[in-house]
Rosetta silent file (secondary structure, phi, psi, omega in degrees, C-alpha in Angstrom):
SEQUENCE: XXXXXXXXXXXXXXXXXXXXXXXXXXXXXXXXXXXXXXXXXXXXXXXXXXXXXXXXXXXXXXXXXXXXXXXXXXXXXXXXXXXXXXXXXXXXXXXXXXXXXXXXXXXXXXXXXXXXXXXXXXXXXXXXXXXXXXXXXXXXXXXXXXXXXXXXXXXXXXXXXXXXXXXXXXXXXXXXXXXXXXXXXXXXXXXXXXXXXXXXXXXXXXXXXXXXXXXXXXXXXXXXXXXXXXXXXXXXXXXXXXXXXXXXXXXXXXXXXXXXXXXXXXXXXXXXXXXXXXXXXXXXXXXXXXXXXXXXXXX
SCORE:     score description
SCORE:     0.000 S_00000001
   1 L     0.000  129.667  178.590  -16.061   86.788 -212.599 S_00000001
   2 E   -67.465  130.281 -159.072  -15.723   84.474 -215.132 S_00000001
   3 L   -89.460  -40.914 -168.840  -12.797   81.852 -213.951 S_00000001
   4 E  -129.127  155.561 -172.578  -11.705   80.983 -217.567 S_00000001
   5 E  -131.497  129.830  147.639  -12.338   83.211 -220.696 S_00000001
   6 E  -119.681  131.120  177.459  -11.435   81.310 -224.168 S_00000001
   7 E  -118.669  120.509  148.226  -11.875   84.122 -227.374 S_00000001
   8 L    34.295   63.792  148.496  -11.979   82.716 -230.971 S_00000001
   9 L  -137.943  173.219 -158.406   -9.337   80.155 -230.732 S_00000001
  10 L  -129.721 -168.224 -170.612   -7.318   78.344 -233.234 S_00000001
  11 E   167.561  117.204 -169.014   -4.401   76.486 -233.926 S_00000001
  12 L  -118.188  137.939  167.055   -2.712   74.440 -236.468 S_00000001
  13 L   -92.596   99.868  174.195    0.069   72.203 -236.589 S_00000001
  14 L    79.385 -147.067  179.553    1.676   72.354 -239.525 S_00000001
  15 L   -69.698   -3.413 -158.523   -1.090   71.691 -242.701 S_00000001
  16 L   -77.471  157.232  166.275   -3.292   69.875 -239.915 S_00000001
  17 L  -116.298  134.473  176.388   -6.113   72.292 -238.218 S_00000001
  18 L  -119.934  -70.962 -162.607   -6.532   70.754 -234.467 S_00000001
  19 E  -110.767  132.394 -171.243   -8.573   73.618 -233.408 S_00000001
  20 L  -117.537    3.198  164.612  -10.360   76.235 -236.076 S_00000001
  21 E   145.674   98.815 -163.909  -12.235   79.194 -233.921 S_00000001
  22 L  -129.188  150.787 -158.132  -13.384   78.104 -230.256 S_00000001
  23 L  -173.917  101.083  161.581  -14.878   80.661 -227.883 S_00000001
  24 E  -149.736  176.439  174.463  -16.440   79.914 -224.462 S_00000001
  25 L   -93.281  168.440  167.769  -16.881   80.920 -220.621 S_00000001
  26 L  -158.263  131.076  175.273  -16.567   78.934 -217.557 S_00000001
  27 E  -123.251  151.926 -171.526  -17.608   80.470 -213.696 S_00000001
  28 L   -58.788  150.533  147.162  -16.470   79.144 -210.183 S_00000001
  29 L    89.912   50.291 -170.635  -19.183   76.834 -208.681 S_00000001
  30 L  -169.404  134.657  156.228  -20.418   74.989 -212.214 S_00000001
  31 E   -92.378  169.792 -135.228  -19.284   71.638 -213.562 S_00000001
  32 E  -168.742  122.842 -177.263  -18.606   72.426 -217.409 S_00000001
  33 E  -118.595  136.104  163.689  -19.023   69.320 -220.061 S_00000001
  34 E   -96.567   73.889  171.193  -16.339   69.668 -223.124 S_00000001
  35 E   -71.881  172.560  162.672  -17.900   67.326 -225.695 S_00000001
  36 L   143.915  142.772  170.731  -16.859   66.724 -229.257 S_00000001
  37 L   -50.080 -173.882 -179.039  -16.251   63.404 -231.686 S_00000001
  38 L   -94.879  114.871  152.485  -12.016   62.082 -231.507 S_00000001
  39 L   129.650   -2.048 -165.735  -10.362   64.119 -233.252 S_00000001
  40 L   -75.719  -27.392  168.520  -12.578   67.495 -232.959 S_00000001
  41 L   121.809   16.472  164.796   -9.934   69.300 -231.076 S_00000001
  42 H   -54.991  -93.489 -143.739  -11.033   69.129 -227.243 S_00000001
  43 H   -52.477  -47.275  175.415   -7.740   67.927 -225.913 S_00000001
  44 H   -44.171  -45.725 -177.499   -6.071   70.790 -228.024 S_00000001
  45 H   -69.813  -19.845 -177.814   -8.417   73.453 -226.710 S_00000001
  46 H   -72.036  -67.085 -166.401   -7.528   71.768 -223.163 S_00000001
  47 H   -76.776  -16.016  175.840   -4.045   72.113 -223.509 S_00000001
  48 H   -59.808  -51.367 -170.467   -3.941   75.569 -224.673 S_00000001
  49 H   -48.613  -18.515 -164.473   -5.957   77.006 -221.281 S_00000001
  50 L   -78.907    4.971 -153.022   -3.112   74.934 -219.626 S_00000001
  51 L    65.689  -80.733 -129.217   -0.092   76.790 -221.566 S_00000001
  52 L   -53.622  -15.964  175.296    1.577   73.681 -222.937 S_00000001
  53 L  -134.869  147.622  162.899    0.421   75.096 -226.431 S_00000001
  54 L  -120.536  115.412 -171.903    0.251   78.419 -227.436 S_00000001
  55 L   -36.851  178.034 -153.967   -2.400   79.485 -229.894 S_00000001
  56 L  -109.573  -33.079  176.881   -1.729   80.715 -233.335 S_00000001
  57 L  -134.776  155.657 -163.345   -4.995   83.367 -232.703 S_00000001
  58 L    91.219 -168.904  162.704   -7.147   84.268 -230.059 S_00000001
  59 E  -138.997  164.713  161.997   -6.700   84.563 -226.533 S_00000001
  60 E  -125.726  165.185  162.734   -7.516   82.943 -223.391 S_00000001
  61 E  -138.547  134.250  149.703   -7.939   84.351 -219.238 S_00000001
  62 E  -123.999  131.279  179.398   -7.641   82.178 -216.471 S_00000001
  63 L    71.057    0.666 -171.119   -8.019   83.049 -212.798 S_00000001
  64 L   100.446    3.871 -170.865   -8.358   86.783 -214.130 S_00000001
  65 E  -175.094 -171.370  177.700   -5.097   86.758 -216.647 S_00000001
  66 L   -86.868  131.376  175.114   -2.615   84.982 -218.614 S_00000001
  67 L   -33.040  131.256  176.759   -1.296   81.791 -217.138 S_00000001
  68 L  -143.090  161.672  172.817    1.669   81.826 -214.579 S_00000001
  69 L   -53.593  -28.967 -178.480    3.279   79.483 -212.402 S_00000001
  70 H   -61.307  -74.455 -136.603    1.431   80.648 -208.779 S_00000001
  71 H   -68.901   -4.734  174.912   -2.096   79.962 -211.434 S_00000001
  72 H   -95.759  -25.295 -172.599   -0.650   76.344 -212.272 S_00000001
  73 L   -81.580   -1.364  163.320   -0.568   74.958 -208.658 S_00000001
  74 L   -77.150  -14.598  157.566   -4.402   76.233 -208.568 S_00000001
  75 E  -127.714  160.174 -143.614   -5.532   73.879 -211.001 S_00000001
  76 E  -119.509  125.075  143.716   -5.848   70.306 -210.910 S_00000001
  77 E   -94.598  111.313 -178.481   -5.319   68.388 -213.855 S_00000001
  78 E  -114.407  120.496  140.614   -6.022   64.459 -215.481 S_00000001
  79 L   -71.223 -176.534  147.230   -5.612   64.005 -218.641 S_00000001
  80 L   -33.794  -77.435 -159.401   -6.291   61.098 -220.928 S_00000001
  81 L   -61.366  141.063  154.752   -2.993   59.763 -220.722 S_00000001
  82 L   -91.384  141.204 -167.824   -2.868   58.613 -216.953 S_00000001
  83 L  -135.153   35.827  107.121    0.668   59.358 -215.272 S_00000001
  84 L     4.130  109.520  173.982    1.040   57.220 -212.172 S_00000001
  85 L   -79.309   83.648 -144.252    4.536   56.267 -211.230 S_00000001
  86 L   -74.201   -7.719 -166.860    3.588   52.435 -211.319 S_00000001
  87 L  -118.853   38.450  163.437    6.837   50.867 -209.740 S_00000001
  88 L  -169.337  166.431 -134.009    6.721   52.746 -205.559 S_00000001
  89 E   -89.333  151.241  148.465    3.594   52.139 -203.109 S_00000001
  90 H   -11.253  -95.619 -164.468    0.734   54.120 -203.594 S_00000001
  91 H   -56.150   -9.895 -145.913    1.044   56.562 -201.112 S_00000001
  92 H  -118.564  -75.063 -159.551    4.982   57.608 -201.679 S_00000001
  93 H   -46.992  -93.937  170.305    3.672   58.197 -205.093 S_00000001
  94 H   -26.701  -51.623 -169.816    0.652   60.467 -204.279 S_00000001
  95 H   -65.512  -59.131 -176.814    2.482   62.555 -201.455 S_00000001
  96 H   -43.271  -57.189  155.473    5.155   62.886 -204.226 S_00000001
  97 H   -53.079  -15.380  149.452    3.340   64.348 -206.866 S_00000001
  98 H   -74.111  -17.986  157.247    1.741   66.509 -204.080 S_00000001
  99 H   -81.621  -69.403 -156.457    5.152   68.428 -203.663 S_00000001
 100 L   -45.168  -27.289  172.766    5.142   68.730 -207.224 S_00000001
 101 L  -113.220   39.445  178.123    2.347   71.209 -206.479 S_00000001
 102 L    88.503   22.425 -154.096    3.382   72.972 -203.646 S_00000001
 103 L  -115.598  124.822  153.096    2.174   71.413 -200.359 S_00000001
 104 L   -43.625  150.820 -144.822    4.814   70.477 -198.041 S_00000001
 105 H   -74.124  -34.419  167.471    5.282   66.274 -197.528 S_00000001
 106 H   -70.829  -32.392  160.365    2.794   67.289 -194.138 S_00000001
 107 H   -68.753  -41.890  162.622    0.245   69.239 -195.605 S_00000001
 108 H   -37.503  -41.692 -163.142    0.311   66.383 -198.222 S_00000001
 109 H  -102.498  -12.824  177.262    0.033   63.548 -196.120 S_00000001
 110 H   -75.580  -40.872 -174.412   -2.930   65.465 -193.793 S_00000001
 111 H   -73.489  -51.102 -170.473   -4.967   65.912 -197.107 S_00000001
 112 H   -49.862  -36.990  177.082   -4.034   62.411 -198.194 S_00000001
 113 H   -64.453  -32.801 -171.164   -4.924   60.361 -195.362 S_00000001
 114 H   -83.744  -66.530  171.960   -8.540   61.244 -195.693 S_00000001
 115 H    -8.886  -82.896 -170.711   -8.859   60.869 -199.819 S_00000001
 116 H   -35.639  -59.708 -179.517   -7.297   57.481 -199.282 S_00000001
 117 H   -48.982  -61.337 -150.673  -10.486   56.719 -196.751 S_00000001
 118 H   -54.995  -26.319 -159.153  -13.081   58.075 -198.708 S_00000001
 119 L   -95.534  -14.668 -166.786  -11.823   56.457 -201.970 S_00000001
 120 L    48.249   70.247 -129.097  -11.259   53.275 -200.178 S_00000001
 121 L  -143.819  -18.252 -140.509   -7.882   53.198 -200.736 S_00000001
 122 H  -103.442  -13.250  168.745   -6.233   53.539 -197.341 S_00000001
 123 H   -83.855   -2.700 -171.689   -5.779   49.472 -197.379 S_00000001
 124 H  -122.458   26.945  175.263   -3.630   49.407 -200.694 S_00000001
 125 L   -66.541  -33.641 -174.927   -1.350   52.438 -199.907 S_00000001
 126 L   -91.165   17.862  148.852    1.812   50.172 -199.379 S_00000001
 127 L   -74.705  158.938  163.379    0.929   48.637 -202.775 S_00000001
 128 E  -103.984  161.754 -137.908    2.754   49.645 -205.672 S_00000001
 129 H   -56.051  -23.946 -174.393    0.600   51.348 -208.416 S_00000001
 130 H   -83.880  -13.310  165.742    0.880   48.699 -211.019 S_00000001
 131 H   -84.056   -7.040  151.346   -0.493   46.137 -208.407 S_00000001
 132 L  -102.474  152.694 -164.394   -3.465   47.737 -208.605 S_00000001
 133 L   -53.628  178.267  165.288   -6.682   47.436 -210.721 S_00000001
 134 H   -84.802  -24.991  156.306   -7.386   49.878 -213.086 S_00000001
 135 H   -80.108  -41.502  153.366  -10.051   51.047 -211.618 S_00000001
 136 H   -31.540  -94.133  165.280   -8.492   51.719 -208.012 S_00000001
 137 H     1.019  -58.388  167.969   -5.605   53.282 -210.449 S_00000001
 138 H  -101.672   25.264  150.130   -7.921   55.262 -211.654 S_00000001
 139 H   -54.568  -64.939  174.809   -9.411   56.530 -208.326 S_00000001
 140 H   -66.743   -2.770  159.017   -6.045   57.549 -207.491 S_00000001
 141 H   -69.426  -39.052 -178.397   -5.581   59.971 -210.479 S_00000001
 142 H   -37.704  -58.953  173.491   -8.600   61.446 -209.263 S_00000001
 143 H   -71.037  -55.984  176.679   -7.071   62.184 -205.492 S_00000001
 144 H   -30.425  -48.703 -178.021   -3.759   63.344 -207.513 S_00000001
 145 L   -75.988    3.844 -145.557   -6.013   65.814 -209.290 S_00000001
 146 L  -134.349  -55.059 -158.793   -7.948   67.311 -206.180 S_00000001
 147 L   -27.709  -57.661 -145.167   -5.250   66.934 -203.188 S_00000001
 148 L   -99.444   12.835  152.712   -3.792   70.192 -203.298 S_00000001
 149 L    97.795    0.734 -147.736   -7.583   71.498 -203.317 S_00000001
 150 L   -76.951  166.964 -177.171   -7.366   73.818 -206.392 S_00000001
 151 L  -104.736   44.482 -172.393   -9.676   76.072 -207.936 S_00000001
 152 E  -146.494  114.157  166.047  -10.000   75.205 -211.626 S_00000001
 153 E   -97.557   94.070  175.191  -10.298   71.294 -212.034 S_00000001
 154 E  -102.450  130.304 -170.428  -10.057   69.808 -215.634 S_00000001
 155 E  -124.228  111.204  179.480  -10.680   66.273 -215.993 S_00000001
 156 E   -89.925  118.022  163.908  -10.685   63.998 -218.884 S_00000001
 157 L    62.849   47.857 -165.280  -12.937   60.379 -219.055 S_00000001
 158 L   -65.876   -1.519 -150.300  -13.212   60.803 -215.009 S_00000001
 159 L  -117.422  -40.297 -168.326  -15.151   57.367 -215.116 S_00000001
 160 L   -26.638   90.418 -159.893  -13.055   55.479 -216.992 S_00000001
 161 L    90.654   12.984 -154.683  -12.568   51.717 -215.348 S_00000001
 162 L  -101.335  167.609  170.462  -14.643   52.830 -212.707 S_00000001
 163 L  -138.868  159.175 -144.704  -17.793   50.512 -211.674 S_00000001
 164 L   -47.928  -14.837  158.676  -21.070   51.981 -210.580 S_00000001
 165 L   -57.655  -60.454 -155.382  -20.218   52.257 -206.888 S_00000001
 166 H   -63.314  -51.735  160.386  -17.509   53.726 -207.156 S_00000001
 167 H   -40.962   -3.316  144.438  -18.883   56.125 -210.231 S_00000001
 168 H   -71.405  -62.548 -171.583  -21.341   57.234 -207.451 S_00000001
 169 H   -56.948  -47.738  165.265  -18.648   58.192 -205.333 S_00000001
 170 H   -38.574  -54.241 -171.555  -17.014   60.357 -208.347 S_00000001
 171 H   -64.934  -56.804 -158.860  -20.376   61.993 -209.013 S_00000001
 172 H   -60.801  -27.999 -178.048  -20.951   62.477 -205.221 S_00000001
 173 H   -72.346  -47.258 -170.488  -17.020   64.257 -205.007 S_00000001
 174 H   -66.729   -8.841 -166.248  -17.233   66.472 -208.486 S_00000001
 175 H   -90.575  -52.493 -172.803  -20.974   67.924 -206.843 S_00000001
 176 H   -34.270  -80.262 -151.938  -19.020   68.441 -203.622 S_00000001
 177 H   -68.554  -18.587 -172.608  -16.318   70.212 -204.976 S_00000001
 178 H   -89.987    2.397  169.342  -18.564   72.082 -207.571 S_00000001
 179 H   -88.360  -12.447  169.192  -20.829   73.454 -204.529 S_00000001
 180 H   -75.523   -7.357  179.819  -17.302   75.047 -202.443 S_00000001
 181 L   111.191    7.880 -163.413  -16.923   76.943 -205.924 S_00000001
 182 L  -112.640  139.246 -160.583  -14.705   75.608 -207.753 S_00000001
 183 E   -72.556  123.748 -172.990  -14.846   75.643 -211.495 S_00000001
 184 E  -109.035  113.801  157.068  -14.988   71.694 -213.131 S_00000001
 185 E  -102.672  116.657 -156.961  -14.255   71.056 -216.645 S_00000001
 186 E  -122.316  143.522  161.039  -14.859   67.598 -217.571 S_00000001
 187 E  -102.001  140.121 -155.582  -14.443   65.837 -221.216 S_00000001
 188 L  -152.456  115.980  179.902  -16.287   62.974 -221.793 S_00000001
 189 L   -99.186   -6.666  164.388  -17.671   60.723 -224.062 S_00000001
 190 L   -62.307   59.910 -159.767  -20.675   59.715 -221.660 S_00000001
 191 H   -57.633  -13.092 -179.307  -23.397   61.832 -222.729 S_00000001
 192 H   -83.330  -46.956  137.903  -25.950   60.403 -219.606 S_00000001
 193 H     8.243  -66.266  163.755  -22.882   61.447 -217.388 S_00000001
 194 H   -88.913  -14.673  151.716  -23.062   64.591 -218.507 S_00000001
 195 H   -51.463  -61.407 -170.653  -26.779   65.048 -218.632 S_00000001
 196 H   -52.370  -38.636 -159.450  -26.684   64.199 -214.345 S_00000001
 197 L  -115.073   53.981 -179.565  -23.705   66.249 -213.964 S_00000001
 198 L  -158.837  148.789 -167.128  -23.073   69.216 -215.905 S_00000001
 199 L  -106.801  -37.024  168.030  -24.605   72.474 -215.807 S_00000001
 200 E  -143.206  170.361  164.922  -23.581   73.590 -219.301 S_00000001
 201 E  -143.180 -156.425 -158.416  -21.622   72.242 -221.906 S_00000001
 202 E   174.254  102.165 -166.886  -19.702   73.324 -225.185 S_00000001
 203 E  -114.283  112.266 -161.218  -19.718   70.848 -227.853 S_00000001
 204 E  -101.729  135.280  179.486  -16.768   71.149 -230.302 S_00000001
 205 E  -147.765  149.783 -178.815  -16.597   69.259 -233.994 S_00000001
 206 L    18.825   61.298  150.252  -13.949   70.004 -236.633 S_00000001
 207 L    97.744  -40.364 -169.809  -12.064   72.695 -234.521 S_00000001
 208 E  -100.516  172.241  169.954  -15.282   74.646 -233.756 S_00000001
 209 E   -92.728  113.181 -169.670  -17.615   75.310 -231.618 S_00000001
 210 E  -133.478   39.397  174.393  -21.026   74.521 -232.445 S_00000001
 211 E  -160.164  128.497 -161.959  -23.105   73.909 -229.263 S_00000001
 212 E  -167.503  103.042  160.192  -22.629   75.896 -226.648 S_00000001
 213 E   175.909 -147.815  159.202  -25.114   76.728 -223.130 S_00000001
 214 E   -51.591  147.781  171.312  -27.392   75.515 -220.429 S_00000001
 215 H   -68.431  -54.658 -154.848  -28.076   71.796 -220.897 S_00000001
 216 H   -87.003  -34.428  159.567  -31.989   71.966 -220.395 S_00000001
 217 H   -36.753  -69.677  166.366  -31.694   75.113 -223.281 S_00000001
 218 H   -23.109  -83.677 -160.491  -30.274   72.879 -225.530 S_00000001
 219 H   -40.817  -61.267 -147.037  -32.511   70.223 -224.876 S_00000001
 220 H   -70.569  -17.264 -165.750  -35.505   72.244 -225.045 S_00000001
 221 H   -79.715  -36.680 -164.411  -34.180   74.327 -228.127 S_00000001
 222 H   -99.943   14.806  161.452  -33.520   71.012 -230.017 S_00000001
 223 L   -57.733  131.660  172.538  -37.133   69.450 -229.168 S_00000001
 224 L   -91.315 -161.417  165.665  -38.920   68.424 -232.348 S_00000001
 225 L   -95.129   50.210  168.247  -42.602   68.538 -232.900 S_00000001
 226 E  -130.023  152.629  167.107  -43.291   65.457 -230.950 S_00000001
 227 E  -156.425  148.643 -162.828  -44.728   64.203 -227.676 S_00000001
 228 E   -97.347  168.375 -169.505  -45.169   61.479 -225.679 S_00000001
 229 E  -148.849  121.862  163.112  -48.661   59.916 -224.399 S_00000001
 230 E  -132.846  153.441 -161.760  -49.080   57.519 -222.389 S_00000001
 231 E  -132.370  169.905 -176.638  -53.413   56.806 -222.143 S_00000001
 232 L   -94.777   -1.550  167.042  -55.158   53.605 -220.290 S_00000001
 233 L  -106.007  168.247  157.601  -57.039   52.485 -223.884 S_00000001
 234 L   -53.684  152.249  170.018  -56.756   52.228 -227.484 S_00000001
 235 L  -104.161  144.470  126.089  -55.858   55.176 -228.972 S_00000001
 236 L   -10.001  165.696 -165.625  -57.783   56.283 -231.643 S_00000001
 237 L   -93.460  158.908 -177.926  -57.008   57.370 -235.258 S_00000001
 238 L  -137.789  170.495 -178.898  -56.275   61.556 -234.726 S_00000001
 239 L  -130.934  159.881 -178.963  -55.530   63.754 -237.294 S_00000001
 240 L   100.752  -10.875  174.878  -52.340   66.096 -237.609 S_00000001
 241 E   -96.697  108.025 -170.617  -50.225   63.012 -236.842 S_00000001
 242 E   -75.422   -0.716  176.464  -47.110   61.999 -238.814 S_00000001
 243 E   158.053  170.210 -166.381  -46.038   58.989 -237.527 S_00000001
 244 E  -167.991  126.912  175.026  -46.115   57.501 -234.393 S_00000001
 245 E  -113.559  161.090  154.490  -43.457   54.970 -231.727 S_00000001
 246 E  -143.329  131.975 -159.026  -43.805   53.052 -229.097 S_00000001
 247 E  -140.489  135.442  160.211  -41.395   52.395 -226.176 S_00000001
 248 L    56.300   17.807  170.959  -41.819   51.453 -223.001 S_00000001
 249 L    75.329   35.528 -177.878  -45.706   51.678 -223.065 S_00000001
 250 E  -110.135   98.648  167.672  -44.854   55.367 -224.127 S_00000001
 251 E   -47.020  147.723  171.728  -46.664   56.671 -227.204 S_00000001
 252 E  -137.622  122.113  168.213  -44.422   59.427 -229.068 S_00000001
 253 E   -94.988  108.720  178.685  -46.718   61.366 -231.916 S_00000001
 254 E   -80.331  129.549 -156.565  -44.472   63.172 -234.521 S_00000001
 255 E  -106.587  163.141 -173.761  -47.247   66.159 -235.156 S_00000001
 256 L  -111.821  170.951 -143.314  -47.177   67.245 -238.876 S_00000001
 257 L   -71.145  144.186  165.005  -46.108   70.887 -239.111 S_00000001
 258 L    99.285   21.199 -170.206  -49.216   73.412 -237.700 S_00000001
 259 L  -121.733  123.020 -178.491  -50.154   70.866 -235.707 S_00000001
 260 L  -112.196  155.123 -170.791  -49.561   71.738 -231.810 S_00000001
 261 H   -59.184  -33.389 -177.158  -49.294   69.746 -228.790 S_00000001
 262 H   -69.267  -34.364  179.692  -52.175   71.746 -227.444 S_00000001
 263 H   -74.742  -20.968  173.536  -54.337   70.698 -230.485 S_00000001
 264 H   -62.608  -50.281 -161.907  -53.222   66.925 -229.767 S_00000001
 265 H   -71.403  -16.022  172.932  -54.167   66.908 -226.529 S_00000001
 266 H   -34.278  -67.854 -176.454  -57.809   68.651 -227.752 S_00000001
 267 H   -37.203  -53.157  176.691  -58.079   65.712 -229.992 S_00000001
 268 H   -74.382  -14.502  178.314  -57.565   63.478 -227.135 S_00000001
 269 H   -97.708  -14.629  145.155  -59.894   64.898 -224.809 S_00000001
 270 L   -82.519   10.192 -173.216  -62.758   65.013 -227.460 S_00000001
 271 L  -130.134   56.083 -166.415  -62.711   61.718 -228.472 S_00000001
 272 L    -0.310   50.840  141.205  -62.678   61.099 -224.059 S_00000001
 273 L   -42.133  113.333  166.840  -59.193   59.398 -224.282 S_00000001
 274 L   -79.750  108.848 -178.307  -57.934   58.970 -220.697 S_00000001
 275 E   -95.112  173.615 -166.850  -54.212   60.089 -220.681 S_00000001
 276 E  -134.315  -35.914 -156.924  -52.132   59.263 -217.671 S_00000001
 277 E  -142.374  131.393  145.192  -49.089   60.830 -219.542 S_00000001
 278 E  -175.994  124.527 -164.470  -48.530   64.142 -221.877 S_00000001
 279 E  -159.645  146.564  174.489  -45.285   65.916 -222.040 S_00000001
 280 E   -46.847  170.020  146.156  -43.315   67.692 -225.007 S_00000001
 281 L   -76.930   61.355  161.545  -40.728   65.356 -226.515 S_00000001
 282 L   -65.651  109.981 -175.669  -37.251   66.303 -225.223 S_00000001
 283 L   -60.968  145.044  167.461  -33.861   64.680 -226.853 S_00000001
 284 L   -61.725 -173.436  178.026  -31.130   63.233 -224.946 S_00000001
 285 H   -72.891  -39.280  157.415  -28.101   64.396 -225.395 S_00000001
 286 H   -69.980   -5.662  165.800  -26.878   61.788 -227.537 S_00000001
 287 H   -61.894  -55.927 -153.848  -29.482   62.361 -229.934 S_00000001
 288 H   -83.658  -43.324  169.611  -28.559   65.884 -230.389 S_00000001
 289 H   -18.710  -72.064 -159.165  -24.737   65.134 -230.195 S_00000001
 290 H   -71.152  -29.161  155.312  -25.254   62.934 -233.255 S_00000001
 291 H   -50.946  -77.775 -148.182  -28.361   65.587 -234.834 S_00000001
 292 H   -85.891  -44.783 -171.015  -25.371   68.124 -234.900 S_00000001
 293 H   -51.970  -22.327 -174.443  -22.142   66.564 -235.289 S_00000001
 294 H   -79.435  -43.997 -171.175  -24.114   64.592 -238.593 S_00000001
 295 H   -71.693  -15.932 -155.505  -24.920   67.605 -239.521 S_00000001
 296 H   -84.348  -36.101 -156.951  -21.660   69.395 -239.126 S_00000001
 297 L   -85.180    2.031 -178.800  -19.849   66.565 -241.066 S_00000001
 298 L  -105.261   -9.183 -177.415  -21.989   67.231 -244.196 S_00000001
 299 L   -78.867    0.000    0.000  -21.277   70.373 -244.540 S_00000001
């Protein structure tokens, strides 16, 4: 069963368009990347599965239906905005905001004590929140969003302040939680982030949606007619070849169109080049981000 359903939707405030015809899927057990430029209408599309807005067309399902209060304490939300009660200790904070979502102050403080370890945390509980860095700070939105265990997580800029230990530890939590089942939707502006971690994504520009599957689909659907080489000699002149980089002691041949990787590598093996390296040419993510969103904005 699909945990969230969004069908074709939009929403405008006033003359403004935030979101113009958005439509995707989400299943338990899958982290879920929400891309899109500032301003494309992810946080809108956010807050509608939440309720706080209601579209002007379309529909969403969550959990199996339309949003209710039991279906809010199952998912755990960070926004953008971080909301940390900066002036009481750590911990007084977190267990508090842990009521707000049903758990009695013992069930609160049994899940909490361990977070606080894991997160490395458990020595700065009796600070209060504004005496801590911004990155601790944002560790503890993290355990705010998680505590009460639920099973739809959405998480905005999860990284944010964080520094590569601890942005291990994040990665190492979000796998955790997305192998017990539970459905992760994270917004991001990190596209190598979301290459490591995301199983599909859904990339939204000016209200719509216009990327939208498996990551390694993508990739391979948006592969050009290039490939990299890497050979222990000169290379030779070849024919069928449109240009040609070099990176990292990586050849990349842009093939001219009717020209196939299989006929490259002919070429190289009849004129007894020794390759060491030949593989298709797949784009990152930011490549293709910037391939469609350029394109989208010309339209």
């Amino acid at each position: 069963m699909n945990t969230i359903e969004v069908v074709h939707i939009a929403k405008n405030f006033g003359k403004t368009v935030a979101v113009r015809d958005v439509s995707f899927e989400a299943v338990g057990g899958e982290i879920f990347g929400m891309l899109g430029p500032n301003g494309a209408g992810k946080t809108t599309t956010i807050r509608i599965i939440l309720d706080i807005f209601k579209p002007d067309s379309g529909s969403v399902s969550i959990l199996g239906g339309a949003m209710n209060e039991q279906k809010k304490e199952l998912i755990g939300y960070m926004p953008e905005e971080r909301g940390l009660y900066q002036d009481i200790n750590l911990e007084k904070c977190l267990l508090y905001l842990g009521s707000l979502k049903g758990m009695s102050r013992s069930e609160a403080m049994n899940r909490l004590e361990p977070l606080l370890e894991r997160f490395d945390l458990e020595e700065h509980k009796k600070k209060k929140v504004k005496e801590l860095s911004k990155g601790m700070q944002q560790k503890a939105q993290i355990i705010n969003t998680i505590i009460h265990q639920p099973e739809v997580i959405i998480i905005d800029e999860p990284f944010t302040s964080l520094d590569p230990i601890n942005t291990k530890l994040v990665k190492e939590v979000m796998r955790e939680l997305r192998d017990k089942g539970m459905t992760i939707i994270m917004s991001t502006h990190q596209m190598h982030q979301v290459e490591e971690l995301c199983d599909r994504i859904l990339l939204i520009n000016e209200g719509k949606d216009v990327l939208y599957g498996d990551l390694a689909g993508i990739r391979k659907s948006h592969a050009g007619n290039a490939v990299l080489v890497r050979t222990s000699g000169e290379l030779p002149v070849l024919p069928g070849v449109e240009a040609i980089q070099t990176s990292n002691g990586n050849v990349k041949f842009i093939l001219e169109e009717g020209m196939s990787p299989q006929d490259l590598l002919g070429a190289l093996s009849s004129q007894q080049v020794a390759v060491e390296k030949f593989e298709i040419a797949v784009p990152s993510l930011d490549e293709i981000f910037i391939r469609v969103v350029g394109e989208g904005s010309k339209v």
